[in-house]
Rosetta silent file (secondary structure, phi, psi, omega in degrees, C-alpha in Angstrom):
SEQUENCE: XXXXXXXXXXXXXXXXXXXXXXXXXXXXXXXXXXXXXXXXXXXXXXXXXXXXXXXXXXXXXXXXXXXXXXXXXXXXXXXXXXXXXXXXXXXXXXXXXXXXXXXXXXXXXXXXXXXXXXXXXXXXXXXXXXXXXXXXXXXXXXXXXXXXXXXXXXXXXXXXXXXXXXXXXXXXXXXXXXXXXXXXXXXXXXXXXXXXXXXXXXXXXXXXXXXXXXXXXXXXXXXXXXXXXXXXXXXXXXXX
SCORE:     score description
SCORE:     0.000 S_00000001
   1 L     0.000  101.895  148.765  114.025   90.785   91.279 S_00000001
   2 L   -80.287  160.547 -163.786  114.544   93.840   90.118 S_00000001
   3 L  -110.277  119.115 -167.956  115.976   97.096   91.569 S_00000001
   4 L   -57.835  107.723  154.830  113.883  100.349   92.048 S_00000001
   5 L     1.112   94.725  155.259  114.867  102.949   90.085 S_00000001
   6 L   -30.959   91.048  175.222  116.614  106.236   91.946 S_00000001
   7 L   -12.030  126.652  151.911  114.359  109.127   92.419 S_00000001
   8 L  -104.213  149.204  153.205  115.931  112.347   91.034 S_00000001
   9 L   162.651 -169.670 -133.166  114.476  115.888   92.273 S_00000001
  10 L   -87.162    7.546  172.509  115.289  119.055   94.159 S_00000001
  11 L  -118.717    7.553 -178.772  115.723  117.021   97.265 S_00000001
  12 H   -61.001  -29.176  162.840  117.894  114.368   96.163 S_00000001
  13 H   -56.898  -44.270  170.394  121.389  115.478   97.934 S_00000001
  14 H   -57.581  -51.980  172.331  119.686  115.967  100.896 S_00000001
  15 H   -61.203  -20.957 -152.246  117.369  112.303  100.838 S_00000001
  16 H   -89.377  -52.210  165.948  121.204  110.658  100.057 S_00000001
  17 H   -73.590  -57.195  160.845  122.530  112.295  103.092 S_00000001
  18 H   -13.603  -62.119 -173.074  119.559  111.721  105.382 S_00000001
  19 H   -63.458  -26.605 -169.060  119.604  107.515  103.867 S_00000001
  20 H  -112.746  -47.067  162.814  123.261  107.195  104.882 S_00000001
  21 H   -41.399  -26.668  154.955  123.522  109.193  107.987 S_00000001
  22 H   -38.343  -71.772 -174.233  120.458  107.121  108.950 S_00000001
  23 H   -74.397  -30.726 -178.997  121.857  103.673  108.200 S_00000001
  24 H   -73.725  -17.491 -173.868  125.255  104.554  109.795 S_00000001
  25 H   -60.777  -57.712 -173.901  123.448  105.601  113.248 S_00000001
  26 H   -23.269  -54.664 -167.893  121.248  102.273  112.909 S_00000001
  27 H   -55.927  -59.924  170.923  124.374  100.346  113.141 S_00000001
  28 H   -58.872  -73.427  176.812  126.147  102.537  115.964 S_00000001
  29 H   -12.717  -87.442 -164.140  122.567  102.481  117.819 S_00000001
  30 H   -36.389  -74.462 -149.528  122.678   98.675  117.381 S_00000001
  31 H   -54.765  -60.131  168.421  126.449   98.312  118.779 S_00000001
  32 H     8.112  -63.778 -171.954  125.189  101.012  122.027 S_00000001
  33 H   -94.075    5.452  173.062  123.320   98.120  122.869 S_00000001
  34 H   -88.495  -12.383 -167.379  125.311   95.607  122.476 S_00000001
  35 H   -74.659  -92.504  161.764  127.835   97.568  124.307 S_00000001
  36 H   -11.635  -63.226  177.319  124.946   98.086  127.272 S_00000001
  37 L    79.804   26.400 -176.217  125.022   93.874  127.842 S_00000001
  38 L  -115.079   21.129 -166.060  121.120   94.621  128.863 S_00000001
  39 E   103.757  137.187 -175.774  119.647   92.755  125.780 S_00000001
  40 L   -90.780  164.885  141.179  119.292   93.685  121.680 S_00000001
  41 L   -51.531  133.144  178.885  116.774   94.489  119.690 S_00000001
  42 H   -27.231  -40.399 -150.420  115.218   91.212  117.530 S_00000001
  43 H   -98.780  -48.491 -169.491  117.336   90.900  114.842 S_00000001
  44 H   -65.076  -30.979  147.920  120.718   91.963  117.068 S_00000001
  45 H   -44.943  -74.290  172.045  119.758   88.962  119.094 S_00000001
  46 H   -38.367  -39.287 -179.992  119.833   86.491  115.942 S_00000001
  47 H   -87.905  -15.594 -179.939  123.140   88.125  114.730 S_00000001
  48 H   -77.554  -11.765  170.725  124.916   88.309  118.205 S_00000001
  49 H   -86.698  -12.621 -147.289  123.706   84.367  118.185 S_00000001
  50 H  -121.909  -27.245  178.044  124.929   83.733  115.118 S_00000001
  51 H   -88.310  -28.537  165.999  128.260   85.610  115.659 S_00000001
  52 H   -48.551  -54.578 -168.628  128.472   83.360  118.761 S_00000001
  53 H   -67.136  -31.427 -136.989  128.486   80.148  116.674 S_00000001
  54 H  -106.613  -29.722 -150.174  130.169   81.486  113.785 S_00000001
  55 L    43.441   13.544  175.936  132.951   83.314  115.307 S_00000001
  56 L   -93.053  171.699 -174.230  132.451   86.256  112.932 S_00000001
  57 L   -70.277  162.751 -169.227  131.941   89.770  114.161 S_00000001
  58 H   -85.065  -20.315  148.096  128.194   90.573  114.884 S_00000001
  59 H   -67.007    2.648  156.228  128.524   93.198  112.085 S_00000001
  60 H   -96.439  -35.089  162.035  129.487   90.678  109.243 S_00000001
  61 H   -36.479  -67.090 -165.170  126.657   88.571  110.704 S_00000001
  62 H   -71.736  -51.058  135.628  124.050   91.131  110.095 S_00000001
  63 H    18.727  -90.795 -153.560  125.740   91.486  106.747 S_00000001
  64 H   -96.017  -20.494 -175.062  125.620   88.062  105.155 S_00000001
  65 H   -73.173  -47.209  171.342  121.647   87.431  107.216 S_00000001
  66 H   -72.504   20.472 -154.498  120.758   90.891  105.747 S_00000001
  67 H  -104.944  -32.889 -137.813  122.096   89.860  101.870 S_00000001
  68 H  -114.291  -13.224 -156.312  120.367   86.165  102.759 S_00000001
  69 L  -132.593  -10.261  179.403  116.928   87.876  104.014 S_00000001
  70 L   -91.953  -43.390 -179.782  116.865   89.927  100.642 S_00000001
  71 L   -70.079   13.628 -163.319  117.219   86.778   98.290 S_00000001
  72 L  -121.051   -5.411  123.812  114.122   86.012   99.927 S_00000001
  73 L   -18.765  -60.235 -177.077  112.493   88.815   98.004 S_00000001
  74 L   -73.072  -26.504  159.208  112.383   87.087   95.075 S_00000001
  75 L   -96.088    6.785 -179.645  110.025   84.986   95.492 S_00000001
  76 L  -117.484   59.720  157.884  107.141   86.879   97.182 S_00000001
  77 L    23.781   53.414 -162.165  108.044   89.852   94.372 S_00000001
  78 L   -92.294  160.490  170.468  109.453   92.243   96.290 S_00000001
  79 L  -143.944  124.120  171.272  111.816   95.026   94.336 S_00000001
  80 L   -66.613  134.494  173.628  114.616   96.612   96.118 S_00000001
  81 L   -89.641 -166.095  176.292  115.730  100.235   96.374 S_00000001
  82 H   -84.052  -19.717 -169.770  119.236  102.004   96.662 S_00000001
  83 H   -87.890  -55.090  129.258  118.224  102.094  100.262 S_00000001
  84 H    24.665  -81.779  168.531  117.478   98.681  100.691 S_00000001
  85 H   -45.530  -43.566  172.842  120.671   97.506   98.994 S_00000001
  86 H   -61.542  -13.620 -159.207  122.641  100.191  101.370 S_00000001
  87 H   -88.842  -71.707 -146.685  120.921   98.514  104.745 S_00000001
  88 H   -51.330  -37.635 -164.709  122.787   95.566  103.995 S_00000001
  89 H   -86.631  -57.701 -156.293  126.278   96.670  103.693 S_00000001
  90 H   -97.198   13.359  162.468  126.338   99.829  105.642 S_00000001
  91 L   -99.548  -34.180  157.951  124.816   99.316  108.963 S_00000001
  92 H   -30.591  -59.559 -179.722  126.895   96.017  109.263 S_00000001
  93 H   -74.369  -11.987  179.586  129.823   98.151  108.824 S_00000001
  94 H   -75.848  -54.546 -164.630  128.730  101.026  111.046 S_00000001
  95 H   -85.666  -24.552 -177.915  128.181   98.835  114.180 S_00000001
  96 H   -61.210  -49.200  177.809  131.989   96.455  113.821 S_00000001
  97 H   -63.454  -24.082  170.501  133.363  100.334  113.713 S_00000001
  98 H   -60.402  -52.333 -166.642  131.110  101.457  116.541 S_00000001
  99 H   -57.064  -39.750 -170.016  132.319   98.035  118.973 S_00000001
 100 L   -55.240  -15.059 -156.978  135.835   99.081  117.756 S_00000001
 101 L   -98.671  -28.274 -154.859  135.474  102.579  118.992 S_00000001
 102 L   -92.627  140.880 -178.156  133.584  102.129  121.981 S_00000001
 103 L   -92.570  157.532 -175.504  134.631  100.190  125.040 S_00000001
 104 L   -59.323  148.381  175.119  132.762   97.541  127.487 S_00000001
 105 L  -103.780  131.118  157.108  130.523   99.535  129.861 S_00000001
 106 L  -115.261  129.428  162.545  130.925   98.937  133.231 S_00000001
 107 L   111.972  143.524  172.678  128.345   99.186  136.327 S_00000001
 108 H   -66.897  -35.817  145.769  124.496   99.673  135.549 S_00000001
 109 H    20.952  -84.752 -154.675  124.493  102.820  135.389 S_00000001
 110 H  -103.767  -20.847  167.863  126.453  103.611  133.093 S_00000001
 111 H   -71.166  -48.698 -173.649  124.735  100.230  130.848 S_00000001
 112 H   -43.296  -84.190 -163.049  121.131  101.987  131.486 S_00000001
 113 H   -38.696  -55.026  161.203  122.302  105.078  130.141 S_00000001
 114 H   -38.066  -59.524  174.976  124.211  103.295  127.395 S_00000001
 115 L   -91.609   49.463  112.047  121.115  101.292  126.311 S_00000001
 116 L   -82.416  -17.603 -174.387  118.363  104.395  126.186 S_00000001
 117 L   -85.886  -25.060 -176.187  121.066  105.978  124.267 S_00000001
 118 L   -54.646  -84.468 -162.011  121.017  102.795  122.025 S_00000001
 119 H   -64.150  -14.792  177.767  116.780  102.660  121.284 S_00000001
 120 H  -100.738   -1.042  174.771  116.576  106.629  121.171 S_00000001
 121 H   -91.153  -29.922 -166.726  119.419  106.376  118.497 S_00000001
 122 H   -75.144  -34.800 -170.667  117.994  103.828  117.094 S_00000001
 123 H   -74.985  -43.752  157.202  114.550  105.645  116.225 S_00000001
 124 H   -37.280  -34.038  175.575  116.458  108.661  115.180 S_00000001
 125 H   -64.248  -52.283  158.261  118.208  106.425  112.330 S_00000001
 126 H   -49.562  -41.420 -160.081  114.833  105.079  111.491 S_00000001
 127 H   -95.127   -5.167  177.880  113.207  107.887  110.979 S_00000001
 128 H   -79.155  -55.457 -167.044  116.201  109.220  108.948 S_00000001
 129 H   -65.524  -58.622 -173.028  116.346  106.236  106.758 S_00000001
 130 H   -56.819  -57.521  177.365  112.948  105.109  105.848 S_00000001
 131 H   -49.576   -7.054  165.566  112.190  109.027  105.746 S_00000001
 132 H   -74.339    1.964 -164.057  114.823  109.299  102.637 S_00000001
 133 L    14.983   49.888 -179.387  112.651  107.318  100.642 S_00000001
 134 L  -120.790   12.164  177.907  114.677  104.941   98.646 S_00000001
 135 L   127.720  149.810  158.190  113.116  101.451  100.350 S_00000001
 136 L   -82.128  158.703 -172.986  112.958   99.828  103.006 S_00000001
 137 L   -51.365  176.155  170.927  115.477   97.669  104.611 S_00000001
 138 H   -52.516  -78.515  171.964  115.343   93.782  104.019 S_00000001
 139 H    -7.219  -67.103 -141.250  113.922   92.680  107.263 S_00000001
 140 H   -82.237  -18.215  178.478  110.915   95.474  107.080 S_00000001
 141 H   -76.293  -26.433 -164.717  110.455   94.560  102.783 S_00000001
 142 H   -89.151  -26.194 -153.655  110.288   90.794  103.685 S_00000001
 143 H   -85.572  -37.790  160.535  107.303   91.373  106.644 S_00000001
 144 H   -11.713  -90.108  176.254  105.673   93.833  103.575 S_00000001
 145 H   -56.731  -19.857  163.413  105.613   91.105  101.229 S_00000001
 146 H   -67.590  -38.472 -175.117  104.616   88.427  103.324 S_00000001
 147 H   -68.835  -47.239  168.877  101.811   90.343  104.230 S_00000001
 148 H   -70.993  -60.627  174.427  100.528   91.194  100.461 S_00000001
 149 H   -33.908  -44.433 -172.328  101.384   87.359   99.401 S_00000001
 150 H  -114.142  -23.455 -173.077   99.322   86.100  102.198 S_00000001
 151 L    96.441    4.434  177.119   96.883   88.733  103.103 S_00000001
 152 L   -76.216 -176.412 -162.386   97.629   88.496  106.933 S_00000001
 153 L   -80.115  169.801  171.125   97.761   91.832  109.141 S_00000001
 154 H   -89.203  -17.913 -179.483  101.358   93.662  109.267 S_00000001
 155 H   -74.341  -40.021  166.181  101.333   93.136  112.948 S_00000001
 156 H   -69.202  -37.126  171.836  100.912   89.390  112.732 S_00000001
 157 H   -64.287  -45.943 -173.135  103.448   89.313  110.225 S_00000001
 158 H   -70.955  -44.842 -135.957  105.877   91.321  112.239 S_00000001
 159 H   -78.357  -55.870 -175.712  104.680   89.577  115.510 S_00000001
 160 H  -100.302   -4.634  124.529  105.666   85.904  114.281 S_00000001
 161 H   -39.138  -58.815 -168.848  109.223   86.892  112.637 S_00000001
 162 H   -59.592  -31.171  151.818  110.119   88.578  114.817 S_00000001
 163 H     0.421  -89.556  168.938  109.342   85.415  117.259 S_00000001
 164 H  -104.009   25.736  164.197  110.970   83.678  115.711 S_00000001
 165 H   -73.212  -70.479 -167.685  113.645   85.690  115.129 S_00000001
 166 H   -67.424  -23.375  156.865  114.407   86.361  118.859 S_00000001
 167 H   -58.461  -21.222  165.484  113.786   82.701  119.745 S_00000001
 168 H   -92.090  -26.093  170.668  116.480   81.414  117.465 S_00000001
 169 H   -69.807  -47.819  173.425  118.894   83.836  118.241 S_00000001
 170 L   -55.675  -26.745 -171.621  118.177   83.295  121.952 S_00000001
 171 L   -89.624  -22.567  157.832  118.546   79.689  121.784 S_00000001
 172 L   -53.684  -70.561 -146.490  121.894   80.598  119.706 S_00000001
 173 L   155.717  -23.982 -152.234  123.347   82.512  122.016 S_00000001
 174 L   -64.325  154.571  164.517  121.867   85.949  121.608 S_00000001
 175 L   -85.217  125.234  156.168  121.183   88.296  124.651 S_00000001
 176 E  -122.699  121.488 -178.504  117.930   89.118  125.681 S_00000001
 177 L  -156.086 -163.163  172.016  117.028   91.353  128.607 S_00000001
 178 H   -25.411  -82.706 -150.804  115.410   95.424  129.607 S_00000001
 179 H   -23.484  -76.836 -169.744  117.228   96.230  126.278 S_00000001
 180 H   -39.161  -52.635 -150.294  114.713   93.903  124.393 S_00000001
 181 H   -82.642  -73.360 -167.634  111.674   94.750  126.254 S_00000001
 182 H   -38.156  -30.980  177.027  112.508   99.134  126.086 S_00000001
 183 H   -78.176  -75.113 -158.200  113.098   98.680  122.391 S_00000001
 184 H   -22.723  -27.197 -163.409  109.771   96.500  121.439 S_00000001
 185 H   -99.533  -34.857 -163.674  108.355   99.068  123.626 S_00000001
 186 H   -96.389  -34.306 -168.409  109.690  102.411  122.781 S_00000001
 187 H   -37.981  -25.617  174.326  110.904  101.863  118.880 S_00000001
 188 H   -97.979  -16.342  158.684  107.509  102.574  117.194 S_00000001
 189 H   -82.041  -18.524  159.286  106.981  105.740  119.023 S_00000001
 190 H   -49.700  -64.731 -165.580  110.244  107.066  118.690 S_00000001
 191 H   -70.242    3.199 -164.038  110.402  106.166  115.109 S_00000001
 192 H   -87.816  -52.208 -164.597  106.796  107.485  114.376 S_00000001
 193 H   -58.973  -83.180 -155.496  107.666  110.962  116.020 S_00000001
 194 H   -74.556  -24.601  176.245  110.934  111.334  113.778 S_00000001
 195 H   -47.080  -18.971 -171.534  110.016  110.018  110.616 S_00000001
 196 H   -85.043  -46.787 -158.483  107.386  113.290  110.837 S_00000001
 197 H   -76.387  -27.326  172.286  110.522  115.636  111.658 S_00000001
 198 L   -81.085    9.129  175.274  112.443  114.088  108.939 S_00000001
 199 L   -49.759  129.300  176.428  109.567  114.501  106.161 S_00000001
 200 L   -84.648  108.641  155.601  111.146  115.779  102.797 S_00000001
 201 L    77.586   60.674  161.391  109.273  118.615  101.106 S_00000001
 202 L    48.791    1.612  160.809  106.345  118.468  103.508 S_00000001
 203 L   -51.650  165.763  165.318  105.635  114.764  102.274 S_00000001
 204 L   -56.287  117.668 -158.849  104.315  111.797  104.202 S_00000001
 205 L   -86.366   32.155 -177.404  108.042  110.374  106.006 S_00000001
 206 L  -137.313  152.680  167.713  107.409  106.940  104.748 S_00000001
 207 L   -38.349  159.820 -143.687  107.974  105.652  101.082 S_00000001
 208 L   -93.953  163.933 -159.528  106.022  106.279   98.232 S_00000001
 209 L   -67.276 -168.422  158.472  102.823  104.252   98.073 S_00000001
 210 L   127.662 -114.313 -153.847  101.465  102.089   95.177 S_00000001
 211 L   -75.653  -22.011 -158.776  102.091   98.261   94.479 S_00000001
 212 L   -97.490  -10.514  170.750  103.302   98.065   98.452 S_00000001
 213 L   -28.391  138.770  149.541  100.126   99.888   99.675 S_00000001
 214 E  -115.983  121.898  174.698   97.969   98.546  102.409 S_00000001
 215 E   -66.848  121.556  171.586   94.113   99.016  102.023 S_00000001
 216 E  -130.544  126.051 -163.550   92.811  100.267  105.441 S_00000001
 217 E   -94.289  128.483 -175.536   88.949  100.098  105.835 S_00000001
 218 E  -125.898  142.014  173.895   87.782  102.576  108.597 S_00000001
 219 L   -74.283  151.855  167.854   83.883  101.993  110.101 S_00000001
 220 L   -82.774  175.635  165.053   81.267  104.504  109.789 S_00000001
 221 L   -79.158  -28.152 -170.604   79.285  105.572  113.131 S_00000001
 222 L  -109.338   14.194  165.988   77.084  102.931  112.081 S_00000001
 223 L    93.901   23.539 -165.936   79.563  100.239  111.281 S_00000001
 224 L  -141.369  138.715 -174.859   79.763   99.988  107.695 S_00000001
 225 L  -112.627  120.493 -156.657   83.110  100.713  106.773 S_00000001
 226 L  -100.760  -41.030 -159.074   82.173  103.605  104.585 S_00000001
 227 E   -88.268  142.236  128.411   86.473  105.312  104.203 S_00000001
 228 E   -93.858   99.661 -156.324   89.273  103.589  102.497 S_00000001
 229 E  -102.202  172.355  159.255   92.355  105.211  103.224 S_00000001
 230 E   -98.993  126.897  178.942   95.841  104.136  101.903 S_00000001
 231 E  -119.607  136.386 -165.957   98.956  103.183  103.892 S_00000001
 232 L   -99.960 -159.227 -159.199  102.217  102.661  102.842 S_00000001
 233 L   -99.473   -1.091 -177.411  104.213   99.733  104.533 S_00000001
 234 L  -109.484   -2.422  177.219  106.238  101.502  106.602 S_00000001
 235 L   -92.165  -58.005  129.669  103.197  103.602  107.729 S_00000001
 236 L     9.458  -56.953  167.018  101.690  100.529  108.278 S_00000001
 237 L   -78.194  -27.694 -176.169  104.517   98.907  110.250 S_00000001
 238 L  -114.031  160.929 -178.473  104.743  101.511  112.985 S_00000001
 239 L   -66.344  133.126  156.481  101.590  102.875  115.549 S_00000001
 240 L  -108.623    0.000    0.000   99.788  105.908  113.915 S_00000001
């Protein structure tokens, strides 16, 4: 497995801030809702189940699953970016310093409010990160590559990780509640919206196409799918 090359060009200080200002919201987003006690996001289940068992913080958690969800790369011939490699470390560390800062929420209320601030933070982050172009995180590179490797849909791919993501965490320990359902529900239009406000140089906000491409076949009026368009995987991954 090798590791993709750093862009350079007249926007690189700018994608560098954008990729880490991104990945540190992701993290603080993620603690918001853990904060909130109304349910996580997929993955935030499995590490809050895993930090249950484990006794490590749920930021060391995400940590060693994302550096463990990366080796996993290598065999469906996946290649990593700086942003990629940066997921793993620095959103871990972003959300143990968020729980540190932030205190238990008490009364629903004040958890609603807490977890909308969580999933509308969270899409902002997204659309910051991915829109930096320098890779996608582990998670969204392994549902890619499963998806070229077997030739199933990205939605099917996402649909039964993610599954069985939140089913192992839940059976772990993990929380699931509103939290769960408002992200699953709001996260691809959020992040769809800002990845367009965060577009670099009037570009596309998702990474650049090519080996990671999806072929998307569009029908004719008469049902012959006459267009081939391209999509990249993170265009792909979210509603257009």
């Amino acid at each position: 497995m090798s590791i993709t090359p750093v862009p350079r060009g007249a926007h690189l200080t700018r994608r560098l801030i954008q990729l880490y200002v991104g990945l540190a919201l992701y993290g603080a987003s993620s603690a918001l809702l853990v904060r909130a006690g109304l349910g996580l996001e997929p993955w935030g289940v499995l590490h809050q189940g895993l930090a249950e068992r484990t006794g490590l913080s749920i930021g060391v958690v995400s940590i060693i699953v994302g550096a463990a969800v990366l080796l996993l790369w290598i065999p469906i011939r996946q290649r990593p970016g700086l942003g990629t490699v940066s997921n793993v470390f620095a959103i871990g560390i972003a959300m143990d310093g968020t729980l540190a800062l932030v205190p238990e929420v008490q009364g629903l209320a004040a958890q609603i409010a807490v977890m909308a601030a969580g999933v509308v933070v969270n899409g902002v982050a997204t659309g910051l990160y991915i829109a930096a172009q320098f890779g996608p995180g582990p998670r969204d590179g392994l549902m890619t590559g499963l998806h070229l490797r077997t030739g199933r849909s990205i939605r099917l791919v996402r649909t039964l990780i993610e599954v069985a993501v939140v089913v192992t965490g839940f059976v772990l320990g993990g929380s699931l509640g509103a939290g769960t359902v408002l992200y699953a529900l709001a996260i691809g239009p959020l992040a769809q919206f800002f990845l367009r406000l965060f577009a670099i140089g009037g570009k596309p906000a998702a990474a650049a196409a090519g080996a990671d491409a999806e072929a998307v076949v569009a029908p004719g009026s008469d049902g012959v799918d006459t267009t081939v368009t391209t999509r990249t995987p993170e265009q792909a991954i979210l509603p257009q």
